[in-house]
N, C-alpha and C positions, 0 to 999 in steps of 0.2 A: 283498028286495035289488033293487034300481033294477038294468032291461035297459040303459041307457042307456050309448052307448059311452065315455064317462068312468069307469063304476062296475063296468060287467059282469063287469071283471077281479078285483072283490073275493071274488068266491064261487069263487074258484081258486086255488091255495096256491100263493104269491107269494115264489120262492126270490132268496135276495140284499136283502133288507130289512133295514132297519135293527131292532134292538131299541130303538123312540123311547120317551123319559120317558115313558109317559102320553099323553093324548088329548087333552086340551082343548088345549096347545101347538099340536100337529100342525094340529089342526082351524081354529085362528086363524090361521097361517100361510097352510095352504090356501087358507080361505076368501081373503084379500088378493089370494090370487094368483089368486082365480076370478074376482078383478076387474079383474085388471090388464087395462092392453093388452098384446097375443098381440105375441111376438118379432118371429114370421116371419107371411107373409099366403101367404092359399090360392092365389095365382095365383102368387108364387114355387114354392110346393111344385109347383104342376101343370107351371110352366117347367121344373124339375129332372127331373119325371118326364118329360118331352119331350124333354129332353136325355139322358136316362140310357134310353130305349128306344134312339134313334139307337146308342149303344153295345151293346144285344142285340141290333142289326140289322149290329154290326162296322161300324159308320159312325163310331164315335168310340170314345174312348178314355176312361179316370175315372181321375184323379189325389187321392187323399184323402190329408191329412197334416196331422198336428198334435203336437201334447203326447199323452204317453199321460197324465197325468192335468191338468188347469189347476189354479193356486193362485192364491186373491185377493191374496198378496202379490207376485204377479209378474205381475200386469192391469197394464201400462205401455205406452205407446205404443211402446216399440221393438222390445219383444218380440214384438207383434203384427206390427208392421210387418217384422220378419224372417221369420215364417214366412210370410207372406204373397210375400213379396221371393223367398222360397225355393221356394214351390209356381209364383209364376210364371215363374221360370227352368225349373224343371225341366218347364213345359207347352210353355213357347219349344222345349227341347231336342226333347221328344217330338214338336209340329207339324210342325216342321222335317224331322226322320226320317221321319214316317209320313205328312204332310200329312192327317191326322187331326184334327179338332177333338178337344181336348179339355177334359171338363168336370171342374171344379177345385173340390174340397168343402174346407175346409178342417175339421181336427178341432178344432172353436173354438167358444166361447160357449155352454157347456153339459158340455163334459166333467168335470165336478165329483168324480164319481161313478168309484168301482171296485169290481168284484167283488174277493172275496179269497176262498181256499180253505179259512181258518180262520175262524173270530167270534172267536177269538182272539191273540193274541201275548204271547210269556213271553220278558220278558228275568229274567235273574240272576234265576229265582225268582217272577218278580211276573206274573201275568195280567191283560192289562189289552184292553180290545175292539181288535180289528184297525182299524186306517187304513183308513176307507172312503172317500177323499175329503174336501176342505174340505167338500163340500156336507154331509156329513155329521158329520165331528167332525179334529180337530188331530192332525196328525201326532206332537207332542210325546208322549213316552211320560210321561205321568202322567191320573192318573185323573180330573182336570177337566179335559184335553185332548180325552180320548179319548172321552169321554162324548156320546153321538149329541146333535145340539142341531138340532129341527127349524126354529130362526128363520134356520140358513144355508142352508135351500131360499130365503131373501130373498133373502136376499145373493146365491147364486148366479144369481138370476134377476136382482140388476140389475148383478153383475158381465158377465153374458150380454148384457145391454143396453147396454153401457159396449164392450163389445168391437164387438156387433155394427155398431155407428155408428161406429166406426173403419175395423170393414171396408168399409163403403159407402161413410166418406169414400173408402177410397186406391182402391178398384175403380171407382168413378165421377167420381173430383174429380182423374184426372190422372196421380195415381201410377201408374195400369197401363199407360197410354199406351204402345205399343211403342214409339214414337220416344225410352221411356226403358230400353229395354234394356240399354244400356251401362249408366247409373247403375245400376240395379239391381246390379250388379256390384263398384262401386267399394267398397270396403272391409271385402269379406269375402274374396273368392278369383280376384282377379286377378291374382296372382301365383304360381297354381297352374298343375296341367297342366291343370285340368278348368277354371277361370278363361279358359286362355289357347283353348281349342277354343269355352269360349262367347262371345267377343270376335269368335272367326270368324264364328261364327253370326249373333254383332250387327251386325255388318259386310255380309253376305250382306240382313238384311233392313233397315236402312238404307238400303242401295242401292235393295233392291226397293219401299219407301216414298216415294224420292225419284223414280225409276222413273213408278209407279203418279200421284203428283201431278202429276208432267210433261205425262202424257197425257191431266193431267184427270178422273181418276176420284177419286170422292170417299173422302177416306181419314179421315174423321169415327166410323167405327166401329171403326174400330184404336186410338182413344183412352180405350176404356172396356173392365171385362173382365166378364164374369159371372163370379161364386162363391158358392158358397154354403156353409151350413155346417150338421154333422151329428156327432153323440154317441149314445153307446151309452143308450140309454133305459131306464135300471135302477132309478131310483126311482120307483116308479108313482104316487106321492102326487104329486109333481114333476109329473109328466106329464100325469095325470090333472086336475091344477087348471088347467093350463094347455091343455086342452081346446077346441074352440072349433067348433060345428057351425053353417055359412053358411045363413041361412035361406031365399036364392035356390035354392041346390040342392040341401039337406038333406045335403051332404057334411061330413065332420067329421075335422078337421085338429087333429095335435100339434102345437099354434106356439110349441114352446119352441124348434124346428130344421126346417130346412128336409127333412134324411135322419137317420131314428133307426133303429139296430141293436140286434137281437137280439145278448145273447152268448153265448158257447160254456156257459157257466153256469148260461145263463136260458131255453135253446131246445125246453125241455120241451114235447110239443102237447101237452099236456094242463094245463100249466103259465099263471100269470096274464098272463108278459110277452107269450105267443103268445095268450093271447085279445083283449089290450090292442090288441095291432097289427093284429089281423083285424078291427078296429073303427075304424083309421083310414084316412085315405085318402091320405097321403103317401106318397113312396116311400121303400120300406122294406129293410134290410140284414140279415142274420141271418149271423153267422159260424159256419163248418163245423171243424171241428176232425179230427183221425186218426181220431177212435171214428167220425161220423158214417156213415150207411149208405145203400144209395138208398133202400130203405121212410121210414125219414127222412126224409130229403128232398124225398121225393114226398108225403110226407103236408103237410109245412111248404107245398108249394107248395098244395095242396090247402086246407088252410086260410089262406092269408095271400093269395093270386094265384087265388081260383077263378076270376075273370073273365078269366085269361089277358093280364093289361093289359102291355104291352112297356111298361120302365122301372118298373113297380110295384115289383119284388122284386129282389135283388141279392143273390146271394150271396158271401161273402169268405172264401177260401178262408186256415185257419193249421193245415197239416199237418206242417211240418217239413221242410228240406231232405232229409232221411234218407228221406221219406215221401209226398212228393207225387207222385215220379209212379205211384207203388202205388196209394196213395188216393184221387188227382184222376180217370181216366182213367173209371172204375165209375161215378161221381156223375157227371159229363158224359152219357156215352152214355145212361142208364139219365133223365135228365131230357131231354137230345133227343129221346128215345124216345118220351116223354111229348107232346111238342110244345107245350113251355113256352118261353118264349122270355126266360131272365133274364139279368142281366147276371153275369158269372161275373170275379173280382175277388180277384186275390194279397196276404195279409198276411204277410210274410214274415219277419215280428218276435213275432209270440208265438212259434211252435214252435220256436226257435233261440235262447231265452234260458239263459244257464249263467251259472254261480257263476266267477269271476276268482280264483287264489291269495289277493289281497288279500281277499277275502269279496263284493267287489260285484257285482252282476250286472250282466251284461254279454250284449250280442251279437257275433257275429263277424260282420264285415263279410263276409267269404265264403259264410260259411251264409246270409245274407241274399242274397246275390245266386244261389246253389245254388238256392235254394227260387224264384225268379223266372224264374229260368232252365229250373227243371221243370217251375213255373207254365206257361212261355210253351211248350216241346217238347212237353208233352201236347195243347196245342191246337191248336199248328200239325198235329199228327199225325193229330187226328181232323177236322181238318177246321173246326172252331170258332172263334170270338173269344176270344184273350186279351185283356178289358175294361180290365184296369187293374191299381193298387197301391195299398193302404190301407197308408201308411207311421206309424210316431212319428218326427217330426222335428223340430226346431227350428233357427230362423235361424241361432243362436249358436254358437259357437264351444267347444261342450263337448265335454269328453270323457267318453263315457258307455257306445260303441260301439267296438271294437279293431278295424284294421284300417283299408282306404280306401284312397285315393289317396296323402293326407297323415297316414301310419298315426298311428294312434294305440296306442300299445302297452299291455297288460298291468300295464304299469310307472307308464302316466300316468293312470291312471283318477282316483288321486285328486285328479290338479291343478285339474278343474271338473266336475267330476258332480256336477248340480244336480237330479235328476229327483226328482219326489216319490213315484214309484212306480217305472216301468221307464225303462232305456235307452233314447234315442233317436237316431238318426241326427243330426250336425254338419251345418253349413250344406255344408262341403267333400263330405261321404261323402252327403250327399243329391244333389247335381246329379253327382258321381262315378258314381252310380247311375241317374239319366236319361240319361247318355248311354248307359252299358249296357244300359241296359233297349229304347234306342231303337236301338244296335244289332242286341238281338235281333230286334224286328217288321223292321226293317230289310233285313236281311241273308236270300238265299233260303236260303242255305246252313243255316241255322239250322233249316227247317223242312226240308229234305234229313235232315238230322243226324238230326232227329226221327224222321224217317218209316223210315228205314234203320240207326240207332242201336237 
C-alpha cells in the first residue's frame, strides 16, 4: 500500500463511504480527476491559514456560511450570489461591532456530500440507500436514484468549478466593493428592523469612505474582498484525486477547497478521514460534538497540529444549546493548557435540530442564538477568543428555520423549505443573528454576565 499522502488513508477503515458499483467506474473517474487542474492553489490555502491564525491570536474573527448540503440543480448565479450578498452583510455587521477583520469562508463548491446515520431509508416498506448527496446518488426515493454513481464525483468537481469562478467574479470584479453596501441590501430585507439598523451602518461607512478619499488616502482596497471556501471532506476518493504535492516545497494540498473539516462522524484518530488530513497541509476544521473529551481532543491536535502552526487546525464546536456551556469550558482550558493555539469556532445548527408537528425539521431560531450565546459566555469567562460561527444559510428567502426577527412560524415551513438535507437560516434570520452575535463581543456587560453568571 503506497505511503504517499493521497493513498496512506486507504489502509485505515474509512467510515461514511459510499457502497460504489464496483471498481473500474470509481477508478476512471478518479483517474480524470488526477488530471484535472486543482480548484484552489497552495498560496490561497497558506493566505487562509494566515488569516485564520490572526483569529487564534483574537485578532480576527471567521464567518463560515453556506447550504448544508449544494444540489447541481440549484448551481445558478443568484443563488450564489445571495449567499455571498448575505456572508458579506453579516461581515459588514461584525467589523463594524468589533472592528475585527473578518475572514469569510463560504460553505460552497464542494459541499456535495453528507454523512447520514443510517446506509439506509425505509419508506412504506421499501429500503432503499440513504441520500448521500448529489455527489453521490439522487435524492429521489427510487432505486435508480438512489444507486451511488461514482461519475457525479465529475460533475461535482465541475459544478465546484462553475461556482468557484462566480465567487471570484463578485469578490474581485466589483460586487464586494463596499461603496456597494446599500445595494447589497436592496431587495431582500430593507424593509425589516434588521434591514433598517443595516442602512445605518451603510450610512456610517459611506460617510467614512467619502471621509478617507477627501484626505486622500487611497480607498482602492475597499473595492475587493477575500473569501474563500471550505466542505466537509468526506469522500476520500474525492479528495484523494484531487491531491496535488508542490514540487518547490514538497508541501501537499487538498485543492478541491481552500478549508476542509472533519465530521463529528468521521473524527475517529484512528480512523481514514484523520490520517488523510494529517497528510495535508491546508488548514483544517474538525467538528467537536457533546460526546467529545479533552483525551480527544488533545490527541486530534497531536495528530493533525504537531508542529503547533497557529491557523492550521480549527475546531467547530455543535454541542447544543442545552450543552455548551457544560461541554465547551473542559475542551478550552484542558487545550490551553496544552499550549495549542487553534481557532475555536460555534456551529450552532447541528445540536438544535428537532422534528416541527408538520414532520419537518426544523431549527429554532432561539436555540440557535442560546448556543452562541454560551459559545460566546464561556470565552469571555475564561479569558479566550470566541473565533467565530459556522452557520447553514442561504441568501433566499425560505422557510426552513422557525423563529427570527421576521418569525417564521411552525405553520409556514411548508410555504418554501427547499433544503436538500437540513434547515437553514433566511437571508432575514442570518444578518438578525450578526447583529446579535455582534452585540455579544460588543457589549462589556456580556462578559460581566459571564464571569459572575
Amino acid at each position: 500500500m503506497s505511503n504517499s499522502p493521497a493513498d496512506s488513508w486507504r489502509s485505515y477503515p474509512a467510515a461514511q463511504q459510499p457502497a460504489w458499483p464496483g471498481d473500474a467506474e470509481l477508478q476512471s473517474v478518479t483517474r480524470a480527476l488526477g488530471s484535472a487542474p486543482p480548484l484552489v492553489f497552495a498560496a490561497e490555502c497558506e493566505l487562509l491559514r494566515e488569516r485564520l491564525a490572526a483569529v487564534a491570536r483574537g485578532e480576527a474573527l471567521m464567518l463560515q456560511g453556506g447550504d448544508c448540503a449544494e444540489t447541481f440543480d440549484r448551481l445558478t448565479a443568484d443563488a450564489i450570489h445571495g449567499k455571498i450578498r448575505t456572508l458579506l452583510q453579516m461581515a459588514v455587521v461584525l467589523t463594524h461591532a468589533t472592528s475585527l477583520p473578518v475572514v469569510k469562508v463560504g460553505r460552497l463548491a464542494g459541499q456535495y456530500a453528507k454523512p447520514r446515520s443510517s446506509p439506509f431509508e425505509r419508506r412504506d416498506g421499501v429500503d432503499l440507500p440513504s441520500y448521500r448527496g448529489d455527489a453521490v446518488n439522487g435524492i429521489e426515493f427510487t432505486p435508480e436514484s438512489r444507486r451511488p454513481d461514482p461519475w457525479r464525483l465529475k460533475r461535482m468537481y465541475e459544478a465546484s468549478a462553475t461556482t468557484l469562478n462566480l465567487v471570484r467574479a463578485l469578490t474581485k470584479g466589483g460586487f464586494a466593493d463596499l461603496g456597494q453596501v446599500h445595494a447589497w441590501n436592496r431587495g431582500f430585507v430593507e424593509h425589516s428592523e434588521a434591514g433598517a439598523r443595516y442602512e445605518a451602518i451603510a450610512d456610517e461607512i459611506d460617510r467614512s469612505i467619502a471621509f478617507m478619499r477627501a484626505c486622500g488616502v487611497d480607498t482602492t482596497q475597499l473595492t475587493t474582498a477575500e473569501f474563500f471556501v471550505g466542505h466537509e471532506g468526506l469522500l476520500l476518493d474525492y479528495e484523494a484525486a484531487l491531491t496535488r504535492t508542490e514540487a518547490e516545497t514538497g508541501r501537499t494540498y487538498a485543492t478541491s477547497g481552500h478549508l476542509l473539516w472533519i465530521g463529528e462522524r468521521t473524527r475517529d484518530i484512528g480512523g481514514a478521514h484523520v490520517e488523510y488530513f494529517s497528510r495535508i497541509d491546508n488548514p483544517i476544521a474538525v467538528k467537536l460534538g457533546p460526546a467529545a473529551t479533552p483525551d480527544s481532543v488533545l490527541a486530534l491536535i497531536d495528530r493533525l497540529d504537531p508542529l503547533r502552526r497557529p491557523g492550521r487546525l480549527t475546531f467547530v464546536v455543535r454541542a447544543g444549546a442545552d450543552r455548551v456551556r457544560d461541554v465547551l469550558p473542559v475542551l478550552v482550558e484542558k487545550v490551553r493548557a496544552e499550549g495549542a493555539q487553534v481557532c475555536w469556532v460555534s456551529d450552532p445548527m447541528h445540536g438544535n435540530t428537532v422534528t416541527a408537528p408538520s414532520g419537518h425539521k426544523t431549527r429554532d431560531f432561539s436555540a440557535i442564538l442560546d448556543e452562541v450565546r454560551g459559545f460566546v459566555e464561556v470565552h469571555h469567562a475564561l479569558g479566550t477568543h470566541p473565533g467565530g460561527v459556522h452557520m447553514e444559510l442561504t441568501g433566499d428567502d425560505v422557510t426552513e428555520c422557525v423563529g427570527g426577527g421576521n418569525a417564521v412560524l411552525p405553520e409556514d415551513l411548508h410555504h418554501r423549505y427547499e433544503t436538500a438535507c437540513d434547515p437553514r437560516l433566511n437571508h432575514t434570520q442570518s444578518l438578525d443573528l450578526a447583529f446579535l452575535l455582534a452585540e455579544m463581543y460588543r457589549d462589556p456587560g456580556t462578559r460581566r454576565a459571564a464571569t459572575t453568571g
